[in-house]
C-alpha positions in Angstrom: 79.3 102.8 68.9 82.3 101.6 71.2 83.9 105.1 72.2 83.0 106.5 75.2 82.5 110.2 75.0 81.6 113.6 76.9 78.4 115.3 76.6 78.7 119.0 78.2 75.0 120.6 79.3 74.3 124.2 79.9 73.4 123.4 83.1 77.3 123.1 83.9 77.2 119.0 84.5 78.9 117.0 81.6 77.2 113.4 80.9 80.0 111.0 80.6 79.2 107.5 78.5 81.0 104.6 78.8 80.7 101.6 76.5 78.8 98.4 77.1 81.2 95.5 78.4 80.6 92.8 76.4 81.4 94.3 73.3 80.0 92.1 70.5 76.1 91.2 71.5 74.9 88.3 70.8 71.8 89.3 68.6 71.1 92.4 66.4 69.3 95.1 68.3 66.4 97.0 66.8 67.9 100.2 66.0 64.6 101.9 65.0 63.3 101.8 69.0 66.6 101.4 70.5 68.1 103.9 72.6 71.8 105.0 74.7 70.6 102.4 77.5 69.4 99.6 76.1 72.2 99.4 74.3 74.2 98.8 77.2 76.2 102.0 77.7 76.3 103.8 81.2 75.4 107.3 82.1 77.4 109.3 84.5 76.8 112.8 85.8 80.0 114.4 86.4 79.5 118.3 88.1 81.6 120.3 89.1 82.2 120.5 92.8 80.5 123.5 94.4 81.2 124.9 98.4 78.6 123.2 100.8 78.3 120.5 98.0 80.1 118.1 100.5 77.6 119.3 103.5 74.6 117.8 101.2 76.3 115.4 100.0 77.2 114.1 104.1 73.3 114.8 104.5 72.7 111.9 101.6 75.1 109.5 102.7 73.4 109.7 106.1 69.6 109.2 105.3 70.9 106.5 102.9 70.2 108.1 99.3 73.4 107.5 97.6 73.4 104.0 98.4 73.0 101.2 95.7 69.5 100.1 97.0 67.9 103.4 97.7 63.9 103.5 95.4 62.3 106.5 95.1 64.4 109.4 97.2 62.8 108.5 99.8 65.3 109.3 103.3 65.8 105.9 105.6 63.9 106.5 108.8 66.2 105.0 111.0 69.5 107.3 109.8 67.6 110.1 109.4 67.0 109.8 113.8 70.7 109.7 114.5 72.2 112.9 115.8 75.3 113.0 113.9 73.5 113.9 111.0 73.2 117.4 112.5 77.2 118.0 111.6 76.3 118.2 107.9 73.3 119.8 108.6 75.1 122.8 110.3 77.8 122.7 107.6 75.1 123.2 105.1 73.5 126.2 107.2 76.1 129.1 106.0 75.6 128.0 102.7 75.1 131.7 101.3 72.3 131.0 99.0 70.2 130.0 102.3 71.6 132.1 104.5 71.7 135.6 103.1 68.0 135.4 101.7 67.0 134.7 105.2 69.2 137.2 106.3 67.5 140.0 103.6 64.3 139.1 105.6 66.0 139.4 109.0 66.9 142.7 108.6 64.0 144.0 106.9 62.1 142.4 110.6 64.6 144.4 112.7 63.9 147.2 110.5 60.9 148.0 111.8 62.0 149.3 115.4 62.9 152.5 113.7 59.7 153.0 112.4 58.2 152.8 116.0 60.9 155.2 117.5 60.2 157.8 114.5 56.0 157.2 115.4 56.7 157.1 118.9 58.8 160.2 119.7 61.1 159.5 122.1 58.2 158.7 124.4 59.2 156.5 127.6 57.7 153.4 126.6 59.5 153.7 123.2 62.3 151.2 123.9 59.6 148.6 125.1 57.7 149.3 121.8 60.6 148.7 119.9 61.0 145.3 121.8 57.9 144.4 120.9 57.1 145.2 117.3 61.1 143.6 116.4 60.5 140.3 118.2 57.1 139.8 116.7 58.2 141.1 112.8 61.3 138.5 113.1 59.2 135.9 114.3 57.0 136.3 110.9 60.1 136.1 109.1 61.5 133.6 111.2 58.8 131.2 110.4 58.9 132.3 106.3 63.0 131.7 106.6 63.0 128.3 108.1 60.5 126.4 106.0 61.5 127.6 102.9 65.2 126.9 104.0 63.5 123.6 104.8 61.5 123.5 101.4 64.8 124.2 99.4 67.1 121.5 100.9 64.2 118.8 100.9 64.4 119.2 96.8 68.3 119.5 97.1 68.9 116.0 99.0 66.1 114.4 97.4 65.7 115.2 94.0 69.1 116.8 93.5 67.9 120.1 92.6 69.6 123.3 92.5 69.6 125.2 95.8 67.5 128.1 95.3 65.4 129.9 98.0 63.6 132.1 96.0 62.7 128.4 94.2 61.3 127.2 97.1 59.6 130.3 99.1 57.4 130.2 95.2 56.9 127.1 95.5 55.4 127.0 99.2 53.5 130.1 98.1 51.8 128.5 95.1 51.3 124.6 96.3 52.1 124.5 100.4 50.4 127.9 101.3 48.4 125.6 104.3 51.6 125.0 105.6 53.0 128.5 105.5 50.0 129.7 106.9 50.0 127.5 109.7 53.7 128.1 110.6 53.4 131.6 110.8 50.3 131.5 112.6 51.8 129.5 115.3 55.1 131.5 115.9 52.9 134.8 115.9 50.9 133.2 118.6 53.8 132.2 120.6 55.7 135.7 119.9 52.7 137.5 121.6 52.7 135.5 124.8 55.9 136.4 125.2 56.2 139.9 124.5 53.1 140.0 126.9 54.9 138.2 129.7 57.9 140.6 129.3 55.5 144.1 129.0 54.0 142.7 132.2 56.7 142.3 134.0 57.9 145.6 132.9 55.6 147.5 134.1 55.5 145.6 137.6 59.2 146.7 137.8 58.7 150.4 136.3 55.9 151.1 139.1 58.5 150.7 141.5 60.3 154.5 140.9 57.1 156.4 142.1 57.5 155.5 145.9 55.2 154.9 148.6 53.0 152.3 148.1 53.8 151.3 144.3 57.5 150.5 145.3 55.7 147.8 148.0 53.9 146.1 145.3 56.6 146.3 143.4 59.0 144.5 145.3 56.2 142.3 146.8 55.4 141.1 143.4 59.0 139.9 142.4 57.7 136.1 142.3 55.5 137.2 139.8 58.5 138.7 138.0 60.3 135.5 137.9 56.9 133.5 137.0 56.2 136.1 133.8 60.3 135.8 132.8 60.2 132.2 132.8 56.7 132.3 130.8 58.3 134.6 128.4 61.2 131.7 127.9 58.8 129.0 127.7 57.1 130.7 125.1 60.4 131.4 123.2 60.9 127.7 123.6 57.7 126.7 122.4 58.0 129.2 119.3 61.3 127.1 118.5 59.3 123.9 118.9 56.8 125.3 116.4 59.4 126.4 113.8 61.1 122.6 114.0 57.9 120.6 113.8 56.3 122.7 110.5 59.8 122.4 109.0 59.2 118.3 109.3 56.1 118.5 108.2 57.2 120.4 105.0 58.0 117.1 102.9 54.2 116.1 103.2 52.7 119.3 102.8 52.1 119.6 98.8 48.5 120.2 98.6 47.3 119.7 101.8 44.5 122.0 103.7 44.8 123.4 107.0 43.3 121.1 108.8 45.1 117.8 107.7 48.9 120.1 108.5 47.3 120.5 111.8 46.8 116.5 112.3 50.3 116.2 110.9 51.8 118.7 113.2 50.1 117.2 116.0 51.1 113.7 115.3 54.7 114.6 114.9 54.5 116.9 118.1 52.3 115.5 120.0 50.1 117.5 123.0 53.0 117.5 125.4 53.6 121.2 125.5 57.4 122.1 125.9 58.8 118.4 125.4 59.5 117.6 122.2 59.3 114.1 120.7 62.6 112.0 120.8 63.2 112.8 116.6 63.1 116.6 117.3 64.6 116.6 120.6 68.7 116.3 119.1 67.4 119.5 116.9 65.9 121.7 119.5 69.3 121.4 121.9 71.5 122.1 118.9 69.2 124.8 117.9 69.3 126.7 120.7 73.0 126.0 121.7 73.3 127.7 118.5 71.7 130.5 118.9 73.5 131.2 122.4 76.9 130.6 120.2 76.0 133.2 117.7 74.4 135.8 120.3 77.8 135.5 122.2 79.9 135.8 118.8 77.4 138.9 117.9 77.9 140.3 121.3 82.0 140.2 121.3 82.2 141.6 118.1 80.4 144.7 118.8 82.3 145.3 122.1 85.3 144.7 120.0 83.9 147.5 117.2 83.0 149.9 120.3 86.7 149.5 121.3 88.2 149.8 118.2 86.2 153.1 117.9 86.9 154.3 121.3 90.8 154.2 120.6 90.0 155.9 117.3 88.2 158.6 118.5 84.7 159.9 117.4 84.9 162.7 114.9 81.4 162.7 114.3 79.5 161.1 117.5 76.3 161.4 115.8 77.0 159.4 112.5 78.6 157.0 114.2 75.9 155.9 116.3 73.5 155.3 113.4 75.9 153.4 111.5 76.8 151.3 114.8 73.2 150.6 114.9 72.9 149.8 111.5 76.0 147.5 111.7 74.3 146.1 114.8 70.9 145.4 112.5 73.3 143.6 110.2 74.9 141.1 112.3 72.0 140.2 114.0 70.6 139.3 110.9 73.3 137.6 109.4 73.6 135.4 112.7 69.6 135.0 112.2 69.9 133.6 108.5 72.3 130.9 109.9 69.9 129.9 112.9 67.0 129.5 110.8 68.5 127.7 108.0 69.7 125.5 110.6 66.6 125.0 112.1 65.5 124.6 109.1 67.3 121.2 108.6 66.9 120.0 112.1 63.1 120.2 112.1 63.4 118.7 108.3 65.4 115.6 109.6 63.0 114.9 112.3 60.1 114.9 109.8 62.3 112.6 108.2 62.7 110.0 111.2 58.7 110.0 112.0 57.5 109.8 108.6 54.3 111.0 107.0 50.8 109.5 108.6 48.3 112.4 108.1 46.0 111.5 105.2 45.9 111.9 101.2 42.3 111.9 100.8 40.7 115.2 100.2 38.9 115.8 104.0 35.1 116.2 103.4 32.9 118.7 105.4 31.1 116.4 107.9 34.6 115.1 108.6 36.4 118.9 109.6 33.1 119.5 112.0 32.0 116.7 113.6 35.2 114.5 112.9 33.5 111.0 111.5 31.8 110.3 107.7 28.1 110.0 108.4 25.8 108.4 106.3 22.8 110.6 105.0 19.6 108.5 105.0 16.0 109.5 103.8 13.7 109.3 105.9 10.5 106.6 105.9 7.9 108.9 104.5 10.3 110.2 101.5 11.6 106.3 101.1 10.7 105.1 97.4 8.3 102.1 96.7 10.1 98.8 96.4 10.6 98.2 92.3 11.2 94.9 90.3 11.6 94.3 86.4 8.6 91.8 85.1 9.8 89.2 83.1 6.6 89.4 80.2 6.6 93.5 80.7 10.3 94.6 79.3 9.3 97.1 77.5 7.0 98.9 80.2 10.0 98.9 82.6 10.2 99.0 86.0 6.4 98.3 87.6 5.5 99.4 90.8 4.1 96.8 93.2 1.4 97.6 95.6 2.5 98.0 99.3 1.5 94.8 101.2 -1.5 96.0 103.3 -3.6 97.5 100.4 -5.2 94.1 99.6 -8.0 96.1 97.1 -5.6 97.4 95.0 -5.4 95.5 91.8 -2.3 93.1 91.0 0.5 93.7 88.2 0.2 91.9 85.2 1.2 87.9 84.9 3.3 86.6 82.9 0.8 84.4 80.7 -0.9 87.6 80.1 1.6 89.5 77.3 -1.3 91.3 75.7 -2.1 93.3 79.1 -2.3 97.4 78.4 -1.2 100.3 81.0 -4.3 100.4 82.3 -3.7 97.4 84.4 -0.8 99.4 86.2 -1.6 100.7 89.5 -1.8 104.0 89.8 0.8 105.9 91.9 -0.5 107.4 95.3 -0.1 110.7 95.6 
């Protein structure tokens, strides 16, 4: 019972035991209901050491979960606020099983701009249709990609789980569906202001080639031009906003219904519009400094393709600009996995700075319309008569007394009168 040994599992861990230190208790122990613990030896989990394991690891040392005193997985507020934890975080992001899933979904999104060129024809608007129908398909899958990306390192850091995404997209399908709901609902809603600030502006600038009076109201309307740009990037802001706060909210969201996520998203985002709260604020900058890293990294590697090509030569023009496209499809994606896993994290450590505050109580009907719990009371005419239990009548029950200003109606029966029948009851008004 001394030796310390080594317990492989399937699971690819191996449970190390060491040996109790004081070797020779002082009293017997009771073997029948004893077990590995009580006896005094130590369990140790020894795994072997995976890539990005030392990203999630950093992510634990920082909210405090491998320390000595941490209860219950749950992540230290005040670490969880600091910035720095946002190094780990973006470490963790190119993680393959997060990023290539959400890069699958990505491309599928961008996918569907050759569907409207093949429905619309060539037509002249086609280019502007294709805008449109990618940027609101990858903002569905934008909003899918960063809360289960969310969803799957929540169970990683917390309860040490394996990293899965298809894990956690089932899992926010089967018990977080309010929150899925919600988060795509809101980046839809974003998406379409601004592909409607952008088609706007458009066709303010396209009236402009048919002379005459249309190219003065073009140019006379170029303050509107810069007003429907910069509402188209507000609402690209906002749509970034939205993805960070349902990402926080995704540690609290088991069960909930729609209307208690939209308390919690509320709370933890407050009705200020563009400006975030102080938690999600280190997120959003790094999120979209990000994204204007890997655009520019996207951007330099297709001029660097085109040039390689151009020195080559094109043998076949026509084949190579569908697999240039396609290659294009594919890098945009794959810097699209990374952003949203890392978005992903940002908005999850910003839930994890503000904490949960929505309530666990089921939210009752008078409560979703009118916002308080009122009391339903019966009206005078439908009250019951007042009722009281006589002392020398147990078993007749409960006797109904008389109302007070019916002085002809005859009394109950008294207590030195046991023998009294059920004809001295009053009868019941109708």
């Amino acid at each position: 019972m001394n030796a310390a040994g080594r317990v492989p599992c399937r699971c690819g861990a191996t449970l190390i035991l060491h040996p109790p230190r004081d070797r020779r208790p002082g009293s017997s122990p009771d073997l029948a209901n004893a077990d590995i613990v009580s006896l005094g030896y130590v369990i140790r989990v020894e795994r072997t050491a995976r890539a990005f394991d030392s990203a999630h690891n950093g992510l634990r040392d920082g909210l405090g979960l491998n320390t000595a005193n941490a209860t219950g997985g749950s992540p230290d507020p005040v670490r969880a606020a600091r910035p720095m934890l946002l190094w780990p975080a973006l470490g963790a992001a190119w993680d393959p099983r997060l990023a290539i899933p959400a890069a699958a979904l990505g491309f599928g999104a961008l996918s569907v701009r050759w569907l409207v060129r093949w429905l619309a024809g060539g037509g002249p608007l086609t280019r502007l249709l294709e805008f449109a129908a990618t940027l609101v398909a990858y903002a569905l899958v934008a909003a899918i990609a960063t809360v289960t990306s969310a969803a799957a390192i929540h169970d990683v850091i917390t309860e040490n789980r394996p990293l899965s995404f298809g894990t956690a997209l089932r899992t926010l399908l089967r018990w977080r569906r309010a929150l899925l709901g919600s988060a795509v609902r809101e980046t839809l809603l974003f998406a379409l202001g601004a592909v409607s600030a952008v088609i706007a502006v458009a066709s303010m600038i396209a009236v402009g080639d048919r002379g005459g009076t249309a190219t003065v109201l073009s140019r006379a309307s170029a303050p509107l031009q810069i007003i429907g740009m910069l509402t188209a990037l507000a609402s690209v802001l906002a749509m970034v906003g939205a993805l960070l706060v349902h990402a926080g909210v995704t540690p609290y969201a088991t069960g909930r219904m729609g209307v208690q996520i939209l308390v919690e998203t509320r709370r933890l985002w407050g009705r200020r519009g563009l400006v975030p709260a102080r938690s999600f604020a280190p997120g959003l900058v790094a999120g979209l400094i990000l994204a204007l890293l890997l655009g520019a990294a996207v951007l330099s590697t297709i001029a660097a393709w085109d040039t390689v090509a151009a020195v080559i030569g094109d043998s076949n023009p026509a084949a190579r600009g569908a697999g240039r496209q396609l290659g294009i499809d594919l890098l945009w994606a794959l810097a699209g996995g990374v952003w949203t896993s890392f978005v992903g994290m940002a908005g999850l450590l910003g839930g994890y700075a503000l904490g949960s505050g929505a309530p666990t109580e089921p939210v009752r009907a008078p409560d979703i319309i009118t916002g308080t719990q009122q009391q339903m009371e019966l009206p005078p005419e439908e009250s019951p008569p007042p009722t009281r239990l006589a002392p020398a009548d147990v078993v007749t029950g409960l006797v109904t007394l008389p109302p007070a200003d019916d002085p002809g109606a005859p009394a109950p029966a008294s207590k030195s009168d046991p023998t009294s029948s059920y004809s001295a009851l009053p009868r019941s008004r109708s």
